[in-house]
N, C-alpha and C positions, 0 to 999 in steps of 0.2 A: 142627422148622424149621431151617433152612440159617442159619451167619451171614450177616450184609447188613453194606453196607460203609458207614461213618461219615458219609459224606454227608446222607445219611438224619436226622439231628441236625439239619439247620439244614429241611427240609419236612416236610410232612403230609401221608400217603399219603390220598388222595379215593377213589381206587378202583382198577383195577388197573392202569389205565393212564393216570390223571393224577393228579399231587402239585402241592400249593401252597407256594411260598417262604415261609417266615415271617419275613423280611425285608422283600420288596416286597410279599409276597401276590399274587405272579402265577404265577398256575397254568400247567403245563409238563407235556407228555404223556411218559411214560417209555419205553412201547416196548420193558416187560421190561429194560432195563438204565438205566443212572447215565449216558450218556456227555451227556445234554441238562441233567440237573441241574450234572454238573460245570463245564460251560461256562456256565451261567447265572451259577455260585458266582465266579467270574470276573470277571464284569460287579463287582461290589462292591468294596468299600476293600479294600486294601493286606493292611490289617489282619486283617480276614476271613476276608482267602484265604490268610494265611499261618500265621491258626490251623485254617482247616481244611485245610492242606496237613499240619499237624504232626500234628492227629489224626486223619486220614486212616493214617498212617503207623504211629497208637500200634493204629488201629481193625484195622489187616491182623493186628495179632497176638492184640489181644483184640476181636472180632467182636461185635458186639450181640446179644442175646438177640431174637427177633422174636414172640416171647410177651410182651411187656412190657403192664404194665395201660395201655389206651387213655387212660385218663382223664389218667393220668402224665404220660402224653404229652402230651396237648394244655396242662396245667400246664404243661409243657417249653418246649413252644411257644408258649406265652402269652410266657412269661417271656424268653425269647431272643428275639421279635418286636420286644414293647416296646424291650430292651435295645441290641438291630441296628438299631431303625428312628431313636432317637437320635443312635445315632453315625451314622450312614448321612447321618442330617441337617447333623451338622455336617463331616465329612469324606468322605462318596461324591463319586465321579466321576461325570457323566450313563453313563446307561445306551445303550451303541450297539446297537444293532440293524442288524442288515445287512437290504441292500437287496431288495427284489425285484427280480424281471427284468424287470417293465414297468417297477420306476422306473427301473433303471439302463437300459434303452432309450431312457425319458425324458428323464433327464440326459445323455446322449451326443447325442441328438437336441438340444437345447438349445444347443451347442457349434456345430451346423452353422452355413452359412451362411445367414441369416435368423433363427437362434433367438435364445433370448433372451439366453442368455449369451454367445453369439459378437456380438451387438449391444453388452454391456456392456463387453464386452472390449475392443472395434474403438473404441468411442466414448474409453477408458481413452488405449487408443494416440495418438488424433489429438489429446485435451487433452492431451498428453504432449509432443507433437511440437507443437504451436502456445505453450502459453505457455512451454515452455525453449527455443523458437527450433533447435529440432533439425531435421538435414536429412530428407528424405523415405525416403533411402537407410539412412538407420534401420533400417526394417525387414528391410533384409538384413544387419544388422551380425551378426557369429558372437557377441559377449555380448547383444546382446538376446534374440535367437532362442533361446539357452541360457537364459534366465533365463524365459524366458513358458512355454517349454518343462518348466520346473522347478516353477517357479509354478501354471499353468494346461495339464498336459500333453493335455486334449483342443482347445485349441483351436492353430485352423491362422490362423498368422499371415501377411493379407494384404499381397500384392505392393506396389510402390510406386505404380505408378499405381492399382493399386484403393485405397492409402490416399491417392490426390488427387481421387481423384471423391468418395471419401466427405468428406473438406475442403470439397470444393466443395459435395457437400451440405448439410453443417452452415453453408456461409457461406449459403446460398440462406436454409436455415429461421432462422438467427439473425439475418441483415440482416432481414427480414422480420417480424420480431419485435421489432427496435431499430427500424424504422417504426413500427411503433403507437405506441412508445413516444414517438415524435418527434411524431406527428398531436395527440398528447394535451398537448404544449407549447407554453404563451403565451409564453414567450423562451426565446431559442437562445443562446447566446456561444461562437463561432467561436473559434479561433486559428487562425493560419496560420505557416508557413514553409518556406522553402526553402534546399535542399541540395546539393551533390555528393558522391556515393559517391567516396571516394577507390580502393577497390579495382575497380569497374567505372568509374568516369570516367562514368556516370550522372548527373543533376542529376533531384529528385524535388521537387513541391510535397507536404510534410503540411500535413494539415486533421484537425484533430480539433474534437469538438463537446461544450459543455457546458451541462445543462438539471435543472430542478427537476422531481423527478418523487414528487409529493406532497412532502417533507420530507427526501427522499434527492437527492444530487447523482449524475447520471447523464452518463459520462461515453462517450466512442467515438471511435476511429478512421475519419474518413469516406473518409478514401482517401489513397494514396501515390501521387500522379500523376507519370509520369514527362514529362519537360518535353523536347521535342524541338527546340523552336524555340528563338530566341533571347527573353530574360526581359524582354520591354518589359511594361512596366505594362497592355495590352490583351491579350496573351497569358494572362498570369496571372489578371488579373480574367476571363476568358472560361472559363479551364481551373478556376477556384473555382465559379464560375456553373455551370458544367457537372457538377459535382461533387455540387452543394447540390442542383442538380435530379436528377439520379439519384437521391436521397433523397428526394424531395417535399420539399424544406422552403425553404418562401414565403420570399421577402426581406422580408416585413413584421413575419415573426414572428423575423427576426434583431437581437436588441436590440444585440448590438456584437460588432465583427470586433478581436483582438487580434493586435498585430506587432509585431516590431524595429522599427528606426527608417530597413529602408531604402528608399531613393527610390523604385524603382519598386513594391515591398512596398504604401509609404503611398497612392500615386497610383492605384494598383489598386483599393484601397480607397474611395479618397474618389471615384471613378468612377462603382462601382457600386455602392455602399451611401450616400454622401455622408460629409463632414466630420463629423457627429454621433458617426455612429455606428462612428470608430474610435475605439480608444483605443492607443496606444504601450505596448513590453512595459516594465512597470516594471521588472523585473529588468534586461533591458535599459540600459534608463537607468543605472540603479545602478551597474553594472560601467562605463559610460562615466565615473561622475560620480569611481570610483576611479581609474580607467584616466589618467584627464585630469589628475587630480591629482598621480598619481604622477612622470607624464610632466615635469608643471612643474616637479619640485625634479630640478635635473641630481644635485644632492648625493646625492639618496635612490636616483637611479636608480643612479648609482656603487656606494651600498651591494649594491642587488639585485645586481649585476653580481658585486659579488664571492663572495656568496652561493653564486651559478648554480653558477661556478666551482669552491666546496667542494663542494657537491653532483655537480655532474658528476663529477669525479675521483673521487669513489666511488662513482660508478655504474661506472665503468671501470676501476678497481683492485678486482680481487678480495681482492686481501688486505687493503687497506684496509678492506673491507667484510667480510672477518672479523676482523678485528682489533674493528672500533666491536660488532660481535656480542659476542665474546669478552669484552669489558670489562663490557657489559649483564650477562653472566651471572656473569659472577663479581661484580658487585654483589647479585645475586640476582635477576635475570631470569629467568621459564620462559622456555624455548626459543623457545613458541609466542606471545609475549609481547613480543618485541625489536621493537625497533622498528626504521624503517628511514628514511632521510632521502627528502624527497622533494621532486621538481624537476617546477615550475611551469609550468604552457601558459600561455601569454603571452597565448591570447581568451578564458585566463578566469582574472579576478581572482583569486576565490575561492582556487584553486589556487594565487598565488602568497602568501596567507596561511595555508595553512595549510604550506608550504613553509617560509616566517620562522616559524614559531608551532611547528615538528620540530625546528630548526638551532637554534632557542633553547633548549630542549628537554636534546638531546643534544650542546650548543657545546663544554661539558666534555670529554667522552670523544672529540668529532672532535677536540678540540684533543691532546692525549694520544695520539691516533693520528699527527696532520700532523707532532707535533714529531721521530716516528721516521721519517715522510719529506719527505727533504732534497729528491727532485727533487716534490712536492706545493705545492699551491697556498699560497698566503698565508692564512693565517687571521685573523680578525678581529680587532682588538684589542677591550680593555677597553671605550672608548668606545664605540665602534660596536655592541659587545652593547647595550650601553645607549639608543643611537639604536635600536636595532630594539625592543626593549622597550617603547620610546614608543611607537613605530610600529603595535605590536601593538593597545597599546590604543586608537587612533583608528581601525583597523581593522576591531576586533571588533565594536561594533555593525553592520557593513551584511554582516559574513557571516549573522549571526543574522538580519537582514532577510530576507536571498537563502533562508535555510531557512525562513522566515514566512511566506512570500507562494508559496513552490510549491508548493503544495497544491492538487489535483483535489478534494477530497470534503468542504471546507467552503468558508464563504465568504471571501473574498481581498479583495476591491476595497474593502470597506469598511474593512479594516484600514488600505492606503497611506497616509491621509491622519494618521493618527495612529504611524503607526510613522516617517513624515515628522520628525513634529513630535518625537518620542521620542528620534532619531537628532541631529535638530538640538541639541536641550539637554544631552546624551549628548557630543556635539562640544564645543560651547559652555563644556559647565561643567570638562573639560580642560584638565591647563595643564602642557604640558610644560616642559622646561628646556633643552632644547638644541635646535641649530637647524634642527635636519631635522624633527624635532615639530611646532618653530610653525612653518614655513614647512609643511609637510603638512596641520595646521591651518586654514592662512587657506586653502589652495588646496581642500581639502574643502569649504571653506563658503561659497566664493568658488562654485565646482562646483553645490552643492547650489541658492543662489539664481538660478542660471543655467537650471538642468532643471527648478527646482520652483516657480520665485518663482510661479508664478500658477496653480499645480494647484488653489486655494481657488475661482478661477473658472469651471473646466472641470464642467459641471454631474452628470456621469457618479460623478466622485470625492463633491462634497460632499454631493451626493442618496444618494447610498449610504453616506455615513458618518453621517449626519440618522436615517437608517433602519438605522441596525444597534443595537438599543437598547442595546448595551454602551456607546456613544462618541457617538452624537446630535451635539449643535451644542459638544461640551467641547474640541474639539481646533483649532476655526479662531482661527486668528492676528489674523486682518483681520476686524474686526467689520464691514466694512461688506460683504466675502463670506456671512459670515454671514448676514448680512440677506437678500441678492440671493439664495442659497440656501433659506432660507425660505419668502420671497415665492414662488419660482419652487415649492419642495413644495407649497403653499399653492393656486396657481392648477390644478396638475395634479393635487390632490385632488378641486375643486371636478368636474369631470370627471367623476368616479365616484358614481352615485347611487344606490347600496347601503345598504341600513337598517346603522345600528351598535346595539349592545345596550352592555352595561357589564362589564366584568371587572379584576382585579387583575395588574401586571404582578412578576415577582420584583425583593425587592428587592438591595442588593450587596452579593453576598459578596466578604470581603478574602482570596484565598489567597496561602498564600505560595508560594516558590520557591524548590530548595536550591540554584539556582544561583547563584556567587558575584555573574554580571552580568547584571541583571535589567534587559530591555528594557521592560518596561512599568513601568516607577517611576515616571518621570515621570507614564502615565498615571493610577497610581495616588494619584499626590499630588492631583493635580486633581481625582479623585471626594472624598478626603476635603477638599477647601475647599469643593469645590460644596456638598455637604448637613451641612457644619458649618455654613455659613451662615443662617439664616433664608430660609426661602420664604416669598412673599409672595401674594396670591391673586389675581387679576385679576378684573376685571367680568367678570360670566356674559356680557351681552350680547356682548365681546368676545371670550370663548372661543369657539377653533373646537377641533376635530379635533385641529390641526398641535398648538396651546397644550397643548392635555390631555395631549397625548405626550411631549412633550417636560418637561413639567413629571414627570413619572413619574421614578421613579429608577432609573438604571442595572442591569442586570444584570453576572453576578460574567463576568469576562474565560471564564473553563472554559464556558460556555453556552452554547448554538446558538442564535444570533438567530432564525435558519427557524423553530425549533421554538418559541420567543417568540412570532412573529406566525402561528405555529399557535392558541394559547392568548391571542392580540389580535382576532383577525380580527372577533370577532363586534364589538367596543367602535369596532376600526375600520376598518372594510372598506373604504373608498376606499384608507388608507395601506397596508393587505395588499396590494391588489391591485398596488401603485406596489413595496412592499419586496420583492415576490417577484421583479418585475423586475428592480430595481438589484442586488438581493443576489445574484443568478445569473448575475451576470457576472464573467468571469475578469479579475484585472489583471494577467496578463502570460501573456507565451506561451511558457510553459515545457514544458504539453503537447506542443506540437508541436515545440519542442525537443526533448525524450525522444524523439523518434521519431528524432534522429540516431542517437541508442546502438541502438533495438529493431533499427532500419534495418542496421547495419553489422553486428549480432551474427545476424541473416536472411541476409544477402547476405554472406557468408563465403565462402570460397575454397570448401568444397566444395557452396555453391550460386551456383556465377557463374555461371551459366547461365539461373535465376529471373528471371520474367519481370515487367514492373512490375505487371500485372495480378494477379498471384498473389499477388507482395509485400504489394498493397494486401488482399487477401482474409489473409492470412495473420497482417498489424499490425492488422487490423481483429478477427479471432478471439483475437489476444494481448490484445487491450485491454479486450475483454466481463469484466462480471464474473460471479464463480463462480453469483451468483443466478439471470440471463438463462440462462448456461450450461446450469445443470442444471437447468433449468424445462422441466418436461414440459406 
């Protein structure tokens, strides 16, 4: 017999024309030669093929004998199966197999238009292009085209008007599907506001909608209307009306409209929905109550002034602004790390604390930079650091407000009344020293009883703080609000004539907080007096419903009330049916504020051309979430 070539070592000849791998044990037809074994040997570890490339090499010079005892063999092969299928285990790579020609027919057909993969892909592009607010002319950019190109080279990427009808398609099946969603909701809460584009000179109504949908807050874009008329309070309430109705959704199932505080905003409201059923943007308020404050100390406005002034100069001096770099890093700054000073929009507080809250920050190193220029601003003295300091900290509770209360995805309104009260003692138990602190002091709290003195009356607030079982009746001031709040939960339970069954509610956990300024202290002081105290047990005949819940112990601040009176409802189904309403109202309209940013980051220079119709289909696909989205 003829030598045979090493390969032959790692299969089992079957017969003359097929052998089996003693690795995988997949049988392979020979065809009189090795060239289907070698390639198979291939498919395997690293490892493998690099010992049967070395005795392939030893086997050209000493050839196998092909008389060998069978039995040998198959011992051979016993033993190198076992020992390959091992390692194979813990270090192979899958096995590729090339395609057929009906599959790869297949797969290329799939790519066309209609198939399934050029659907996935198309769909890829338009969520691509609706939530980064990307222009439509995308699709002809030369790095996109290169990159899907590289990516995905069978498919052919569609023109720009075919990715607007497909847009338009997805708005058709998604609004459509945020209907259902809306038919299936007992309360609505509205926001509203209006705009002007500063780069198109446009003026837009948003409206955005928020509703319980089971235990999830579900939130949506109803539309960007663009306003063509002039903004009387009938205009606007007509162009909202028109809005709600294109969605189906009844005004009796809208439990409250949220807005700024302005005139014709509120009158548009109490029109067509009535006094009830507005509520004023808390945030709002807030920013007035600092705005109004600040205004009345001339002394303190002096300060900001001179502030502006450091900061601007080194928005305008380049070297000043490497200079205060340069210093960061030779303290040990990363590069990516420096900080920068930053100057304050004047409609919005917020902005001009965290502007004092940088300048305090880095006062040192700007000082160090001013004093090497002679034609630069005055800088601060010693005191003034120190008035701003003060400043800082009667500040800092109502930033932490303004970040508490804008939230889309839990509940809001029931916190105001107690983040009220948190802010006020927070105020209160401060004592500055010099006199830009307590004159900012008295004018804060002077402020605060101006906007808030009587929110304990406004049934909207105390009804929803009764019903959020973290805060109940622990945060009203006015015991006789208290009452009046009761009573009034008390008579609009009676209304509901749903069986109750019995269940246990959680009781409170104390977490902590590593932040140094803990906005809920105060609240937490009041839970532990409440249940240090002795409870006492009332006549059964006197217990109702309201008694029984309220006597219950608070839940820990971290816990979803929703999902509380998920796990209440059967004990008290009149007050579920009451807390699903209050609690699904927004207290402030900050939604609809974010549609300034979506709005001006959509209608960019290279789409001034977008139309409002579009705009509104386009903020309304940015705002769906990933859930609805990819719900087939």
């Amino acid at each position: 017999m003829p030598p045979i070539s090493g390969v032959w070592k790692h299969f089992t000849k079957m017969n003359s024309n097929l052998a089996m791998c003693n690795i995988c044990r997949k049988r392979l037809k020979t065809s009189g030669n090795t060239s289907n074994l070698r390639s198979h040997m291939k498919t395997h570890n690293k490892s493998t093929s690099q010992g049967q490339n070395t005795q392939n090499t030893q086997d050209e010079d000493h050839p196998i004998n092909v008389d060998a005892d069978i039995s040998e063999s198959s011992s051979i092969a016993t033993t190198s199966t076992s020992e390959a299928t091992s390692t194979s285990r813990a270090t192979s790579e899958p096995v590729k197999r090339q395609q057929s020609i009906s599959q790869a027919f297949t797969k290329v057909a799939s790519f066309l238009d209609g198939g399934s993969q050029h659907s996935i892909c198309t769909e890829t592009v338009i969520y691509y292009i609706c939530k980064d607010n990307q222009p439509f002319s995308t699709v002809d950019g030369k790095g996109f085209r290169y990159m899907l190109s590289r990516i995905c080279p069978l498919y052919k990427i569609p023109t720009r008007n075919t990715i607007k009808k497909y847009i338009d398609d997805k708005f058709d099946y998604l609004s459509m599907r945020f209907k259902e969603k809306i038919e299936n909701a007992e309360n609505i809460s509205v926001t509203t506001d209006a705009w002007t584009d500063a780069y198109t000179m446009k003026s837009f109504l948003g409206i955005t909608i928020h509703f319980l949908n089971g235990s999830t807050f579900l939130s949506g874009t109803l539309g960007v209307v663009e306003l063509t008329q002039s903004h009387t309070a009938d205009y606007i309430g007509s162009q909202l009306l028109n809005t709600l109705s294109d969605w189906n959704i009844n005004k009796k199932n809208i439990a409250a409209v949220v807005t700024d505080n302005g005139a014709h905003m509120v009158k548009a409201i109490y029109d067509q929905f009535g006094r009830g059923n507005h509520i004023p943007c808390f945030s709002h308020t807030i920013n007035l109550v600092v705005e109004n404050s600040i205004s009345n100390s001339e002394e303190f406005k002096q300060l900001l002034h001179k502030v502006r002034e450091v900061v601007k100069y080194f928005k305008r001096s380049t070297s000043a602004s490497d200079e205060l770099r340069k210093l960061q890093i030779n303290e040990g700054k990363m590069e990516g790390n420096v900080h920068k000073l930053i100057l304050d929009v004047k409609t919005r507080w917020n902005s001009t604390f965290y502007m004092l809250d940088r300048f305090l920050i880095l006062s040192k190193l700007v000082s160090d930079v001013l004093l090497q220029k002679p034609s630069g601003p005055e800088m601060l003295t010693a005191r003034e650091l120190q008035q701003l300091r003060e400043t800082i900290k009667l500040l800092r509770p109502f930033e932490k407000v303004t970040l508490e209360i804008s939230g889309e995805k839990y509940v809001v309104i029931s916190k105001i009344m107690p983040l009220l009260n948190c802010v006020t003692i927070e105020i209160e138990s401060l004592q500055p020293a010099l006199d830009i602190g307590i004159e900012l002091k008295r004018n804060i709290i002077t402020e605060l009883k101006k906007r808030f003195g009587k929110i304990e009356f406004f049934n909207m607030f105390p009804l929803a703080t009764i019903l959020d079982p973290r805060f109940k009746n622990l945060h009203f001031r006015d015991p006789i609000a208290c009452q009046q709040a009761i009573v009034e939960l008390k008579k609009l339970a009676k209304s509901s004539i749903q069986e109750a069954s019995s269940t246990d509610c959680s009781s409170v956990d104390e977490e902590q907080q590593s932040d140094s300024f803990d906005l809920w202290e105060h609240h937490k002081t009041l839970v532990h007096k409440k249940y240090k105290r002795k409870q006492t047990r009332t006549d059964l005949s006197e217990t109702t419903n309201v008694n029984a819940y309220l006597s219950q112990p608070l839940i820990s601040l971290k816990e979803d009330p929703v999902q509380c009176w998920e796990d209440m409802k059967t004990v008290y189904p009149d007050l579920y049916v009451l807390a699903r309403k209050y609690l699904s109202i927004m207290g402030s309209s900050v939604p609809s504020e974010r549609l300034f940013s979506k709005a001006s980051l959509t209608l960019s220079k290279s789409r001034n051309r977008l139309l409002g119709k579009r705009l509104s289909k386009l903020l309304f696909l940015n705002s769906i979430d990933d859930d609805l989205w990819f719900q087939t």
